[in-house]
OpenMM code with the backbone's topology and positions (N, CA, C; nanometers):
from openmm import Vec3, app, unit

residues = "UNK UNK UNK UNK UNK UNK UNK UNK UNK UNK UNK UNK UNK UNK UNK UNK UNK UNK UNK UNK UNK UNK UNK UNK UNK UNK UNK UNK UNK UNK UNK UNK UNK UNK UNK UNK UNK UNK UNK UNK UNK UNK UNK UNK UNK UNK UNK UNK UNK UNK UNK UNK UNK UNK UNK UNK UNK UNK UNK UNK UNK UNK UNK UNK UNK UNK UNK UNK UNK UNK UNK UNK UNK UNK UNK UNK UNK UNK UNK UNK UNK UNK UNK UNK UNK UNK UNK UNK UNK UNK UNK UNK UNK UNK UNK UNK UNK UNK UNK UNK UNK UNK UNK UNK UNK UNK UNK UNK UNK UNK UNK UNK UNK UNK UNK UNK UNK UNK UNK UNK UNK UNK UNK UNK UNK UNK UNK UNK UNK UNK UNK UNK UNK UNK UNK UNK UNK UNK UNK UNK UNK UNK UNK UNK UNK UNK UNK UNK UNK UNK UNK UNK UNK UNK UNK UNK UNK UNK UNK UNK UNK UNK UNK UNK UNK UNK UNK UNK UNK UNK UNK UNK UNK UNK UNK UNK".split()
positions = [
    Vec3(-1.4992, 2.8265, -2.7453),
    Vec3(-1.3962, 2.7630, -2.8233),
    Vec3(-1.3120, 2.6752, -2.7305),
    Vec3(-1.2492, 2.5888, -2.7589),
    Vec3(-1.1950, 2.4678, -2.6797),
    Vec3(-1.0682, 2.4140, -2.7820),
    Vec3(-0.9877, 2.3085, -2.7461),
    Vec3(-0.8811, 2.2923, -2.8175),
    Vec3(-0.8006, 2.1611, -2.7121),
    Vec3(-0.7425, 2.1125, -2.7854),
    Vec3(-0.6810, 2.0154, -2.7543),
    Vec3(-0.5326, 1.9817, -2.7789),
    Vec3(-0.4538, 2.0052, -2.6888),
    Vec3(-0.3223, 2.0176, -2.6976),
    Vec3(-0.2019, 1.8842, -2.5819),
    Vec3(-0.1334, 1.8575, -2.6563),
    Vec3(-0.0293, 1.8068, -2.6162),
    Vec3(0.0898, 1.8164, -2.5115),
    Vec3(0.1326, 1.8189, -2.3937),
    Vec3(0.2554, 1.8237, -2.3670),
    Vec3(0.2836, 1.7073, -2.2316),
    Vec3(0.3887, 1.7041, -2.2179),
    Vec3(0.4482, 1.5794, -2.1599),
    Vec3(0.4046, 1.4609, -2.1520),
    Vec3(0.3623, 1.4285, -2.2652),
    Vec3(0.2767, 1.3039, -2.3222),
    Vec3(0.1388, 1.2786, -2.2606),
    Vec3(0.1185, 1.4033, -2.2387),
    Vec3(-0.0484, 1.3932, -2.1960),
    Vec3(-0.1333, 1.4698, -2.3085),
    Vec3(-0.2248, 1.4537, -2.2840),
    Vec3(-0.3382, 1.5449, -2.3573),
    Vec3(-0.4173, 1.6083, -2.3034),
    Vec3(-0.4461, 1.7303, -2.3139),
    Vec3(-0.5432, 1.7947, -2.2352),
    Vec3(-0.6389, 1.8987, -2.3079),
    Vec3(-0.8131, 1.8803, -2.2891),
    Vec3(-0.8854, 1.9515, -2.3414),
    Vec3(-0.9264, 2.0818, -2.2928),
    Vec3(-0.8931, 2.2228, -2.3325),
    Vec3(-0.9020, 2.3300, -2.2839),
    Vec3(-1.0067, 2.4112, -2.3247),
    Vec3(-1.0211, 2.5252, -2.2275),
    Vec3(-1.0940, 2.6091, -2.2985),
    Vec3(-1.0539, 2.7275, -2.2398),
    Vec3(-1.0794, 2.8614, -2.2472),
    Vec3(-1.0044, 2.9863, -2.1854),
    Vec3(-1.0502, 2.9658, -2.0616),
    Vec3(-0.9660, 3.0362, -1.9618),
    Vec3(-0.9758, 3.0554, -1.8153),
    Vec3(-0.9749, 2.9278, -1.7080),
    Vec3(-0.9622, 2.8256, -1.8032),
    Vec3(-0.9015, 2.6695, -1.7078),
    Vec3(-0.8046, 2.6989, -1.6156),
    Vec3(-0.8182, 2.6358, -1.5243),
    Vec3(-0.6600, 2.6074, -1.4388),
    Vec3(-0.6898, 2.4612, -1.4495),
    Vec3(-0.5307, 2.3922, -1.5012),
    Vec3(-0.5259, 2.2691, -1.5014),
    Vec3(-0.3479, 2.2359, -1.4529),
    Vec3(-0.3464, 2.1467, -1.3694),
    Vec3(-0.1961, 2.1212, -1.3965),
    Vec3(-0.1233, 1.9794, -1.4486),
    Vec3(-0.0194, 2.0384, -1.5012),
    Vec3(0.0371, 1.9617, -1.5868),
    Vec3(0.1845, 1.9232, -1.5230),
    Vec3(0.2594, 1.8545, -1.6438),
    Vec3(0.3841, 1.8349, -1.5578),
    Vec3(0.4447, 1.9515, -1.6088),
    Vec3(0.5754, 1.9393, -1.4978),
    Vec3(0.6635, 2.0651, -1.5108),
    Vec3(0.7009, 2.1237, -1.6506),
    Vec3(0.6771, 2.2796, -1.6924),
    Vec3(0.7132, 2.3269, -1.7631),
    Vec3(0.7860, 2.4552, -1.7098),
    Vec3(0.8760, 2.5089, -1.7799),
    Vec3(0.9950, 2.6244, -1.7695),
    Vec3(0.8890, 2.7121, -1.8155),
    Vec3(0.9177, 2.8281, -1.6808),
    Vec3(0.8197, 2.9118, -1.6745),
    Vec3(0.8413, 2.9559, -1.5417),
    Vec3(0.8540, 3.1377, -1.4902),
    Vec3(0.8249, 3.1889, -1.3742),
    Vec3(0.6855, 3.2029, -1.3581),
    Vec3(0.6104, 3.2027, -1.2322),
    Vec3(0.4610, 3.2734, -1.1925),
    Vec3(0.4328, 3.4005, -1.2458),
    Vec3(0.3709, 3.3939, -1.3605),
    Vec3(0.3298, 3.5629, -1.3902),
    Vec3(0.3248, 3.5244, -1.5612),
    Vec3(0.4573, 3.4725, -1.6321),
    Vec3(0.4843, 3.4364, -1.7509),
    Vec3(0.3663, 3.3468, -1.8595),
    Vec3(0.3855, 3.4196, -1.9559),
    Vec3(0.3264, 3.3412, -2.0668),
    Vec3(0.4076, 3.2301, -2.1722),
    Vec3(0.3116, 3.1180, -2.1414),
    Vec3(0.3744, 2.9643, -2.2342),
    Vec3(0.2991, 2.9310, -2.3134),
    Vec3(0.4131, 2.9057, -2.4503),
    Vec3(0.2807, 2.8364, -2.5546),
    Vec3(0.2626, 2.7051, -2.5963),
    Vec3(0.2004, 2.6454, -2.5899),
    Vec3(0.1789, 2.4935, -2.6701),
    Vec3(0.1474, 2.5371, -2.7803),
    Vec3(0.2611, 2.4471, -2.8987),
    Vec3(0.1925, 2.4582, -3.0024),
    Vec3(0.1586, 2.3297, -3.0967),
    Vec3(0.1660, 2.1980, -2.9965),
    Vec3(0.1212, 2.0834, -3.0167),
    Vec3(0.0015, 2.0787, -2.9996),
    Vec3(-0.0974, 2.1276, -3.0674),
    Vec3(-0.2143, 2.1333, -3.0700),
    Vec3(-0.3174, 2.0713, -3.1677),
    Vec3(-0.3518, 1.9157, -3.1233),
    Vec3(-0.4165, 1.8529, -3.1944),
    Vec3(-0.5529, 1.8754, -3.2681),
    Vec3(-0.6323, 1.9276, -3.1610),
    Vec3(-0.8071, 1.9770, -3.2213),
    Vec3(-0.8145, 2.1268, -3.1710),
    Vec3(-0.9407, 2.1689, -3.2442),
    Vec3(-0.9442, 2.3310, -3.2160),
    Vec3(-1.0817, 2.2797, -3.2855),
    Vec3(-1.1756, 2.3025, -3.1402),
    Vec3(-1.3356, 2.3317, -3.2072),
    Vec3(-1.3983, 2.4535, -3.1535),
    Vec3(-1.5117, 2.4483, -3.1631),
    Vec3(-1.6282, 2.5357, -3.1524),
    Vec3(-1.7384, 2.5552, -3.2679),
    Vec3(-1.7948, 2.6045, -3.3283),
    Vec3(-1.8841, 2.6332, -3.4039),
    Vec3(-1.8564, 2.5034, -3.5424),
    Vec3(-1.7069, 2.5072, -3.5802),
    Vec3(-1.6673, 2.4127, -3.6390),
    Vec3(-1.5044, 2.3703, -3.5748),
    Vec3(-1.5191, 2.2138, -3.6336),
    Vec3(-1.4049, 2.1528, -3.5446),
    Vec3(-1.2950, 2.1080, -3.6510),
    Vec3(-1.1365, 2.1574, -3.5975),
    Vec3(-1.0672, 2.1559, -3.6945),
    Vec3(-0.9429, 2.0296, -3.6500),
    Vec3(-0.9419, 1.9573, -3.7011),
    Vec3(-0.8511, 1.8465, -3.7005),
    Vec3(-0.6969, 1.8423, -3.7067),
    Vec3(-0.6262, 1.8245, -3.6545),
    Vec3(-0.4979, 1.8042, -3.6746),
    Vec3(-0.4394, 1.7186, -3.7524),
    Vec3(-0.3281, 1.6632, -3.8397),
    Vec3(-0.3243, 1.5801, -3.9135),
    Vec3(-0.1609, 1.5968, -3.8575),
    Vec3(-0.0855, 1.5583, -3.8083),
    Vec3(-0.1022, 1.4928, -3.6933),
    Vec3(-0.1688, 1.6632, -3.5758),
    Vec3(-0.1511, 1.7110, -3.6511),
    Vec3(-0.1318, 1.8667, -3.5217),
    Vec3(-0.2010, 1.9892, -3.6440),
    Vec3(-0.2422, 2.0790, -3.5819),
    Vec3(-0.3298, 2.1773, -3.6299),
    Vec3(-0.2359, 2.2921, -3.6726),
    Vec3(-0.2356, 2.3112, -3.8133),
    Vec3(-0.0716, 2.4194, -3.8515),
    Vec3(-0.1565, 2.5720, -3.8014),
    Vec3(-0.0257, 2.6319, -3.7922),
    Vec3(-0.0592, 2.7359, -3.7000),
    Vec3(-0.1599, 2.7837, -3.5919),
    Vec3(-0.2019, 2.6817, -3.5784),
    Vec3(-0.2563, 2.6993, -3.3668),
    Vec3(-0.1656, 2.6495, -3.2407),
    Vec3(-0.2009, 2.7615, -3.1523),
    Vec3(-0.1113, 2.7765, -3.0333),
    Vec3(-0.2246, 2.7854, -2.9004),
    Vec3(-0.1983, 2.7403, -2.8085),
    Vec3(-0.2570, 2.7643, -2.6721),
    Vec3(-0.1660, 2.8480, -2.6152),
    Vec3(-0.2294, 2.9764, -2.5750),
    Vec3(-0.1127, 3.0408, -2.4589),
    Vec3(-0.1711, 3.0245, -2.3492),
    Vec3(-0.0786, 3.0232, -2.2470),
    Vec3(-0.1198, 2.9793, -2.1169),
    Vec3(-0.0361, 3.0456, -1.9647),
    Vec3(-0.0889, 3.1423, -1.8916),
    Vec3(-0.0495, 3.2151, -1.7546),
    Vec3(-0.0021, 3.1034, -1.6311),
    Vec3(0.1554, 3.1094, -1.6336),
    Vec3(0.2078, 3.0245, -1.5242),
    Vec3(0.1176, 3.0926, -1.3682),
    Vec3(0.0899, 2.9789, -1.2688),
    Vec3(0.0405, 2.9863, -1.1671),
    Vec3(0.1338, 2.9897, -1.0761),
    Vec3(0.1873, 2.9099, -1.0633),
    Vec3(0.2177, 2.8599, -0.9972),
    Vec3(0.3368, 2.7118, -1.0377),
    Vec3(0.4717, 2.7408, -0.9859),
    Vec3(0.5238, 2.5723, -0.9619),
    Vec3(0.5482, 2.5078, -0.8710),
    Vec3(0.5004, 2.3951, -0.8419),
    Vec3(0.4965, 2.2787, -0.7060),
    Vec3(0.5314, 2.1826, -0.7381),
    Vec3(0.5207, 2.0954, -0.6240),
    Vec3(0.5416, 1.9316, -0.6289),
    Vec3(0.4061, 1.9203, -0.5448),
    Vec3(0.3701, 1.7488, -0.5868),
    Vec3(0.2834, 1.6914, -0.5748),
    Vec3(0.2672, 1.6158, -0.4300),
    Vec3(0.2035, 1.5222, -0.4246),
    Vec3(0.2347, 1.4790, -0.2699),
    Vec3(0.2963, 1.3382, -0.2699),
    Vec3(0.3598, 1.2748, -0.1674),
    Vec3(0.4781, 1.2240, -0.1748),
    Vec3(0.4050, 1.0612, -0.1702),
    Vec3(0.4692, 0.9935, -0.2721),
    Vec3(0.4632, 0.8722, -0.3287),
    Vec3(0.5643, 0.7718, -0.2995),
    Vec3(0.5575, 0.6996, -0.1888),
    Vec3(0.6253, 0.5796, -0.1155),
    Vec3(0.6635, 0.4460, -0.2271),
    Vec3(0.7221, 0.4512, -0.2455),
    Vec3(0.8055, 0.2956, -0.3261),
    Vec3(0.8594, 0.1816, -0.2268),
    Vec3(0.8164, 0.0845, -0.1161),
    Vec3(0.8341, 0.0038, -0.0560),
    Vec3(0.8549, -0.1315, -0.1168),
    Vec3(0.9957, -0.1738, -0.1402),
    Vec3(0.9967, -0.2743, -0.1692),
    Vec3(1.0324, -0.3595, -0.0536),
    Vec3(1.0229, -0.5032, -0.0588),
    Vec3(1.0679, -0.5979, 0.0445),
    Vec3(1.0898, -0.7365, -0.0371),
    Vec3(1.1488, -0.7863, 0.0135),
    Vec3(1.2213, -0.9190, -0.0784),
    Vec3(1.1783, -1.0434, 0.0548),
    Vec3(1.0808, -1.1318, 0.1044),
    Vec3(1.0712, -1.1860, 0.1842),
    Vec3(1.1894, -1.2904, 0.2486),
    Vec3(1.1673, -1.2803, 0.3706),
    Vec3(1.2429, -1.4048, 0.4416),
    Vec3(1.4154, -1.3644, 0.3855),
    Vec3(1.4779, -1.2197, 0.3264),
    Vec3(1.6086, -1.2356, 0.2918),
    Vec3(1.6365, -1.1169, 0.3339),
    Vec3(1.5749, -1.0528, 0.4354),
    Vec3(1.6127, -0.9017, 0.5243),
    Vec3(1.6283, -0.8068, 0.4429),
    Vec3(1.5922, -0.8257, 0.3452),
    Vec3(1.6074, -0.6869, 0.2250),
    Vec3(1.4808, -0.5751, 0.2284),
    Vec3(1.4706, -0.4834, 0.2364),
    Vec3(1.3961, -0.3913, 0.1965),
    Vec3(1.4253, -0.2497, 0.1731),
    Vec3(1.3793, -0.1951, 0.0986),
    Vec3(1.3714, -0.0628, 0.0672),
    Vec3(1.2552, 0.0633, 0.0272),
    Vec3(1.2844, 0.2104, 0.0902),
    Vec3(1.1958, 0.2452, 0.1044),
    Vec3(1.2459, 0.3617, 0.0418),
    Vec3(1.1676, 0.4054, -0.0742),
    Vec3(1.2028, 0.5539, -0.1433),
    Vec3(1.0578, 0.6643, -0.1652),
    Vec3(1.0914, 0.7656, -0.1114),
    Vec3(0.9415, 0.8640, -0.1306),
    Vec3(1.0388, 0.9524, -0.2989),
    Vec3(0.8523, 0.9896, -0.3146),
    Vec3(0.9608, 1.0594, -0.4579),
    Vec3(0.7931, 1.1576, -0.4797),
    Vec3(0.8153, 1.2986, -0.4714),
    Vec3(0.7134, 1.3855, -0.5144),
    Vec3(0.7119, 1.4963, -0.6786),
    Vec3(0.6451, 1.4297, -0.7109),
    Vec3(0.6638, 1.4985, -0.8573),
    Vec3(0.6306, 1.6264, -0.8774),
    Vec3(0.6893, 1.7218, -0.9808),
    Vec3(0.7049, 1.8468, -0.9877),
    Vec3(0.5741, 1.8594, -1.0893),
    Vec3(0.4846, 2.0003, -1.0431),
    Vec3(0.4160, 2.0270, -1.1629),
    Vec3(0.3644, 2.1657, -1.1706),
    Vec3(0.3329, 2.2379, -1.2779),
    Vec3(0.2957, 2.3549, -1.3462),
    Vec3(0.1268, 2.3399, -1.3009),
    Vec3(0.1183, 2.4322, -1.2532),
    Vec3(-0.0344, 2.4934, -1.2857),
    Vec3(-0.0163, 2.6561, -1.3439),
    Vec3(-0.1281, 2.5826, -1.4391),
    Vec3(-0.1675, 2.6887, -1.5694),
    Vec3(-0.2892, 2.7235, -1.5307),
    Vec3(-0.2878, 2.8718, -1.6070),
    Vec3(-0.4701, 2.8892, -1.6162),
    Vec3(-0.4058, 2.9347, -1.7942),
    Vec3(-0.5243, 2.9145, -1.8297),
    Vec3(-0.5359, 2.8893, -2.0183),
    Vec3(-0.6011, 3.0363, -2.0772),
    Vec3(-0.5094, 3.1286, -2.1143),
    Vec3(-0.5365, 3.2893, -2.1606),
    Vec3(-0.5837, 3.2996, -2.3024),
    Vec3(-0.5623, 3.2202, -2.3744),
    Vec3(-0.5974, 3.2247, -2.5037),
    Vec3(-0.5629, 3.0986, -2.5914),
    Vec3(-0.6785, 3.0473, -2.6990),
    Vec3(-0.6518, 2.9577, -2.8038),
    Vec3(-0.6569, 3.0288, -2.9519),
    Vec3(-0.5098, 3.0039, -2.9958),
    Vec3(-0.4898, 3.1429, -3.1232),
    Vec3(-0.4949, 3.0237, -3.2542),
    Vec3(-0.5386, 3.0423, -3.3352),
    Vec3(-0.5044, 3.0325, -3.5056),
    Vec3(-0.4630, 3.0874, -3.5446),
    Vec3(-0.4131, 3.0542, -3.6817),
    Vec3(-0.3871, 3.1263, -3.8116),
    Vec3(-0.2539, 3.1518, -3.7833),
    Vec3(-0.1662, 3.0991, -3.6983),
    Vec3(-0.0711, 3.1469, -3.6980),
    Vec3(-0.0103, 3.2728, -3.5898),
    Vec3(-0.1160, 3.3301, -3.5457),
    Vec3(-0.1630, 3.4540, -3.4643),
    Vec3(-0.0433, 3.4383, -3.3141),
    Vec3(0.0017, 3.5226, -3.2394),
    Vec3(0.1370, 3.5002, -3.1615),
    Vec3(0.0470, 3.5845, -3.0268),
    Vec3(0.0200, 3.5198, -2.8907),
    Vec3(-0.0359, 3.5254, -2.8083),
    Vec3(0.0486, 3.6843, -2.7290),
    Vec3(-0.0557, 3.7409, -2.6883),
    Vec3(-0.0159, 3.8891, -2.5867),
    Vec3(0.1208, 3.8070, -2.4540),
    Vec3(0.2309, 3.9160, -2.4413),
    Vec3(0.2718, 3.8871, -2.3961),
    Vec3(0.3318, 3.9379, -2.2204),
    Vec3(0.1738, 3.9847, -2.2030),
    Vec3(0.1860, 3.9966, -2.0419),
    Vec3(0.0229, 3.8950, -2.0172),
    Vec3(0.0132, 3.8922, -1.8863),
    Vec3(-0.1283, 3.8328, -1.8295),
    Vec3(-0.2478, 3.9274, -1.8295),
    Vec3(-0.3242, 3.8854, -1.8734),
    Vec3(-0.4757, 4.0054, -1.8569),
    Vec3(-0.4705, 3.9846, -1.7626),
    Vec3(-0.5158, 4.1137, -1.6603),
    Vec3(-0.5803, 4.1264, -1.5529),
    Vec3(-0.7060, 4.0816, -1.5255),
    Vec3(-0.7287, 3.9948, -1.4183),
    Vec3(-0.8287, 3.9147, -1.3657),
    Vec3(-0.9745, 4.0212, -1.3215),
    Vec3(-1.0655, 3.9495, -1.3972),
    Vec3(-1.1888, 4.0758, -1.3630),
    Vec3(-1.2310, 4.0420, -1.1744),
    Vec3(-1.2499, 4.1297, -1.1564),
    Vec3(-1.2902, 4.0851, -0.9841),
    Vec3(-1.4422, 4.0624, -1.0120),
    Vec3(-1.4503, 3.9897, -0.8528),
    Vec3(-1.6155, 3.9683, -0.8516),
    Vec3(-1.7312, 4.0533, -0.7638),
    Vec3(-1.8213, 4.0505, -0.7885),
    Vec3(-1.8845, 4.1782, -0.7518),
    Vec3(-1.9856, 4.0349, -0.6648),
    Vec3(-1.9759, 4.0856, -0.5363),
    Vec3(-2.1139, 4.0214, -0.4485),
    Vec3(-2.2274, 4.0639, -0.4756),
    Vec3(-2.3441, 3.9516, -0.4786),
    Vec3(-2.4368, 3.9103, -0.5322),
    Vec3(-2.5297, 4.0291, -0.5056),
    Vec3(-2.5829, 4.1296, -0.5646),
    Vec3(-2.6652, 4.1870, -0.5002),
    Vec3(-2.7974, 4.1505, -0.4388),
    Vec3(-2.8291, 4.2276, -0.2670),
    Vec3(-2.9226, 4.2020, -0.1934),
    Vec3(-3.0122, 4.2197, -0.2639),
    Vec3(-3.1434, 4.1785, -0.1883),
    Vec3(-3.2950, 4.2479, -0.2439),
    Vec3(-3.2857, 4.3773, -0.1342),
    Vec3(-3.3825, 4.4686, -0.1347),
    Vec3(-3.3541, 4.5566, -0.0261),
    Vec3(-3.5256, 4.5901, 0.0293),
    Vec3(-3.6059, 4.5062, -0.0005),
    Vec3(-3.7431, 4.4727, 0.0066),
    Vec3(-3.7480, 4.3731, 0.1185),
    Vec3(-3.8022, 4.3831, 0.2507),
    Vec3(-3.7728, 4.2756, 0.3623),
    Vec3(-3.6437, 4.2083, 0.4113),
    Vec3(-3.5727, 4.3148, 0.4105),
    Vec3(-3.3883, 4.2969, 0.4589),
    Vec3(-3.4113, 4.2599, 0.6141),
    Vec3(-3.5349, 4.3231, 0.6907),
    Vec3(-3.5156, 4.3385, 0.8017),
    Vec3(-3.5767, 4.1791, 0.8549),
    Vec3(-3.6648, 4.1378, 0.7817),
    Vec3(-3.7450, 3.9953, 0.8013),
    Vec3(-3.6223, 3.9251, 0.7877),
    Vec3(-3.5868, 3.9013, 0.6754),
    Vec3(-3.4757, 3.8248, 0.6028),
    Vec3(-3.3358, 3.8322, 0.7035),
    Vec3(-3.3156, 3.9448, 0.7332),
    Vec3(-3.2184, 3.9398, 0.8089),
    Vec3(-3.2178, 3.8548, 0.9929),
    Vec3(-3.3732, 3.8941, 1.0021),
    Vec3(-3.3438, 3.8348, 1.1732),
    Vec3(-3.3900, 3.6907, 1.1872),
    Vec3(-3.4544, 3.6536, 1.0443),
    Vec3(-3.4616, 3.4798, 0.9858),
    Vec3(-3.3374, 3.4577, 0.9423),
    Vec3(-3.2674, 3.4582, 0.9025),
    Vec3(-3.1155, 3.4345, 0.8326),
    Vec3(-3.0306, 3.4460, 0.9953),
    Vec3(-3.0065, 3.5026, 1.0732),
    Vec3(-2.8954, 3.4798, 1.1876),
    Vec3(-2.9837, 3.3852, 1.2813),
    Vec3(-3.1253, 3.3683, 1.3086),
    Vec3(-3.2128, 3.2577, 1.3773),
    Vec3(-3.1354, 3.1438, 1.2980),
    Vec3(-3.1413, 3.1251, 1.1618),
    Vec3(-3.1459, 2.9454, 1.1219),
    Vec3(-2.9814, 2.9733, 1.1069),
    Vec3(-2.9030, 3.0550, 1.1086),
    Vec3(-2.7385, 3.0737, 1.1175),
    Vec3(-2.7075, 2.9884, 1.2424),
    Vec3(-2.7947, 3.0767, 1.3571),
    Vec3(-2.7407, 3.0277, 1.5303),
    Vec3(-2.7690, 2.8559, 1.5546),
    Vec3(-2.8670, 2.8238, 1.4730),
    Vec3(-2.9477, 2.6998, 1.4925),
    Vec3(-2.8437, 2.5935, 1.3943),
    Vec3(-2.7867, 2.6669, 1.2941),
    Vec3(-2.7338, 2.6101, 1.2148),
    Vec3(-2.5935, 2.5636, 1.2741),
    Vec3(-2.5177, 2.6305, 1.3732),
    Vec3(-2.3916, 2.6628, 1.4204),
    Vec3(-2.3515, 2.5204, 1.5102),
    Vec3(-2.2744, 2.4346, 1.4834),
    Vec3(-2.2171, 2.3608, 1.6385),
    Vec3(-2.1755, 2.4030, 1.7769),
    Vec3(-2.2601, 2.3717, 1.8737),
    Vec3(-2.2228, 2.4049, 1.9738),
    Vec3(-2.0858, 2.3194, 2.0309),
    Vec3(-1.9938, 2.3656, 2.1304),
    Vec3(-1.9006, 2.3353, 2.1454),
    Vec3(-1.9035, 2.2732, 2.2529),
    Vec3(-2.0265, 2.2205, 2.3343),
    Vec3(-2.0630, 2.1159, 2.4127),
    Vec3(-2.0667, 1.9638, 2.3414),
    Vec3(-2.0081, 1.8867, 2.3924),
    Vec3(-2.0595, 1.7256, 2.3418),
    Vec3(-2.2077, 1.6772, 2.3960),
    Vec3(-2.2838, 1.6227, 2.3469),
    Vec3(-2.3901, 1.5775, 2.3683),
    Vec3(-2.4067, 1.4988, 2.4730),
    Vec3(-2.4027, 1.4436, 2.6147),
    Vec3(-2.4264, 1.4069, 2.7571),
    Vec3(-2.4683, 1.2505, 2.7335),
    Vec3(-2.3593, 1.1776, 2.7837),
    Vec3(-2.4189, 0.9859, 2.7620),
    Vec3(-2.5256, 0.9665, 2.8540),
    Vec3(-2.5912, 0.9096, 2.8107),
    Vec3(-2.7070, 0.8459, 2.9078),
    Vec3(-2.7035, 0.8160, 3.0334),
    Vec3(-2.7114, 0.7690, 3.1363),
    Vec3(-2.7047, 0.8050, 3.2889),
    Vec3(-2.7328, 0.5954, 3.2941),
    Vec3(-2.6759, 0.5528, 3.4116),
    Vec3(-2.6670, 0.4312, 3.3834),
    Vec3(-2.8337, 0.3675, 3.4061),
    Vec3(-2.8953, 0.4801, 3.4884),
    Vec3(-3.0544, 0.4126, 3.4686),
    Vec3(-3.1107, 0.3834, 3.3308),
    Vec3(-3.0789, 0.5040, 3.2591),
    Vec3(-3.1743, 0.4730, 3.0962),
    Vec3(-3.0719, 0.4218, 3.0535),
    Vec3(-2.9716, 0.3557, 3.0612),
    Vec3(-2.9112, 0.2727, 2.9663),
    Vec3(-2.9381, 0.1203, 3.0108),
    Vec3(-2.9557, 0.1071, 3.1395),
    Vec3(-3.0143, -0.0391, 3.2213),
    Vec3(-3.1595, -0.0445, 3.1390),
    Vec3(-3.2673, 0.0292, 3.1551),
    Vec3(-3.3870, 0.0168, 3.0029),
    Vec3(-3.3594, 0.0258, 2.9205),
    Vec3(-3.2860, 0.0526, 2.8309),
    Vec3(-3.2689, 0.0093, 2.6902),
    Vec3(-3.1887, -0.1198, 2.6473),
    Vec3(-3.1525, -0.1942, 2.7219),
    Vec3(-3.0587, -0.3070, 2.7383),
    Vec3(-3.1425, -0.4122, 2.6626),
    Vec3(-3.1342, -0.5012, 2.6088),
    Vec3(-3.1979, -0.6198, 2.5537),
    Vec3(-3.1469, -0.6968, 2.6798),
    Vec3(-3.2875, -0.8460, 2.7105),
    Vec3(-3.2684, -0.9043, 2.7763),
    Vec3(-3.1788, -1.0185, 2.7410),
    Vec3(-3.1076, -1.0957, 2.8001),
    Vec3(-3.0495, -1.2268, 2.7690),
    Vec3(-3.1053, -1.3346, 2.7341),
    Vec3(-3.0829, -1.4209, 2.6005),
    Vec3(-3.1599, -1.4931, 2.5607),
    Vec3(-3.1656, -1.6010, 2.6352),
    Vec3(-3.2550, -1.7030, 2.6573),
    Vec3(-3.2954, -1.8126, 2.7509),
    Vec3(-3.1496, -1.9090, 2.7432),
    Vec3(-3.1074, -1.9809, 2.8862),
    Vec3(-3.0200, -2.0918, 2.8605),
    Vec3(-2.8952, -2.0491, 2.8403),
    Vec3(-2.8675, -1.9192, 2.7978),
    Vec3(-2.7374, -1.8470, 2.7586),
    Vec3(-2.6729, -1.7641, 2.8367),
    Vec3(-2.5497, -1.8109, 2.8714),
    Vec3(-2.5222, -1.7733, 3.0071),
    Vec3(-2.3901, -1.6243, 2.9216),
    Vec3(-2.3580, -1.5398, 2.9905),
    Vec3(-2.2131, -1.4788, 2.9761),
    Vec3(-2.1184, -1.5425, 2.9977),
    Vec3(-2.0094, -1.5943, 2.9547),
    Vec3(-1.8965, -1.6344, 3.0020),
    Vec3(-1.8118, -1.5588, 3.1467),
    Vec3(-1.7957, -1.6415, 3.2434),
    Vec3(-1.7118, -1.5971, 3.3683),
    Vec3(-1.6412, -1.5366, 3.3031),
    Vec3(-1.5364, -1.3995, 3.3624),
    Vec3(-1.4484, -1.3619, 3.3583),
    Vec3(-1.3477, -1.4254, 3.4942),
    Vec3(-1.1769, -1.4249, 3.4631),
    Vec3(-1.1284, -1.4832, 3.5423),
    Vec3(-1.0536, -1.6100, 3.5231),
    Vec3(-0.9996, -1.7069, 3.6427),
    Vec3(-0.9419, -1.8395, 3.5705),
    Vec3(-1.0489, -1.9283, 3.5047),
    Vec3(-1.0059, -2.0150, 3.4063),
    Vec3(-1.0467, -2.1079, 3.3064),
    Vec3(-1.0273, -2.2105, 3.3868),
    Vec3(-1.1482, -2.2981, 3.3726),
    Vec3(-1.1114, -2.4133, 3.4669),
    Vec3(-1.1314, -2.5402, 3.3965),
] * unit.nanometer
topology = app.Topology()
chain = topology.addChain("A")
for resn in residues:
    res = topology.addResidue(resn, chain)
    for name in ("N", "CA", "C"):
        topology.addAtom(name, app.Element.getBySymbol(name[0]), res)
């Protein structure tokens, strides 16, 4: 299910468990917010807003609030010594998206707990092959913390292209 909702004159298409950020909304980290400018609401069938969808709500788990990164305004007015220089970093909400409700329906009002992730299970059939091939192409894989050694001025004197006929280098020194 997915849905399409409104706020600070943006639009944004959701679906559960998004993190998206938006501009600043009032809200601590932990808290639940609802949009209820909610234009479309699809899935199986898609329901239209006329202008907005009556009784649907997006609830949504504050993340986090920040500012953005800092945006230079340099003006200069030529040849009249004027200029000016303003930074300005904008504030914004990141959400992750807990639920898209109908019917009117009024969203839970703590955060579900986040399912953890379970590492991938091994095979346990040739762990021991697998394992001493896996740290071989690891070590091979790894940067060494040596730089690679410049050429020595003999092999760089053979690889030199010769000078084309008639064409001299320019002297270094006075111009005469």
């Amino acid at each position: 299910m997915f849905a399409v909702f409104k706020t600070g004159g943006k639009q944004y298409r959701v679906a559960t468990e998004d993190v998206l950020k938006v501009d600043k909304v009032k809200g601590e980290p932990g808290e639940i917010v609802e949009f209820g400018e909610v234009l479309v609401v699809g899935g199986d069938n898609v329901t239209l807003g006329v202008p907005t969808v009556a009784g649907a709500t997006v609830a949504a788990e504050v993340l986090d609030q920040a500012r953005g990164g800092k945006v230079i305004a340099f003006k200069k007015r030529r040849r009249k010594n004027s200029r000016r220089r303003r930074g300005h970093r904008q504030e914004f909400t990141l959400l992750r998206i807990t639920e898209i409700l109908t019917d009117g329906k009024k969203p839970s009002k703590t955060a579900q707990p986040r399912p953890k992730r379970a590492p991938a299970p091994k095979a346990e059939d040739d762990t021991a092959e697998a394992g001493a091939a896996g740290t071989a192409a690891e070590t091979a894989a790894k940067p060494t913390a040596r730089k690679a050694k410049k050429p020595t001025s003999a092999a760089a004197a053979k690889t030199k292209k010769p000078a084309a006929k008639g064409k001299t280098a320019p002297a270094k020194g006075k111009k005469k």
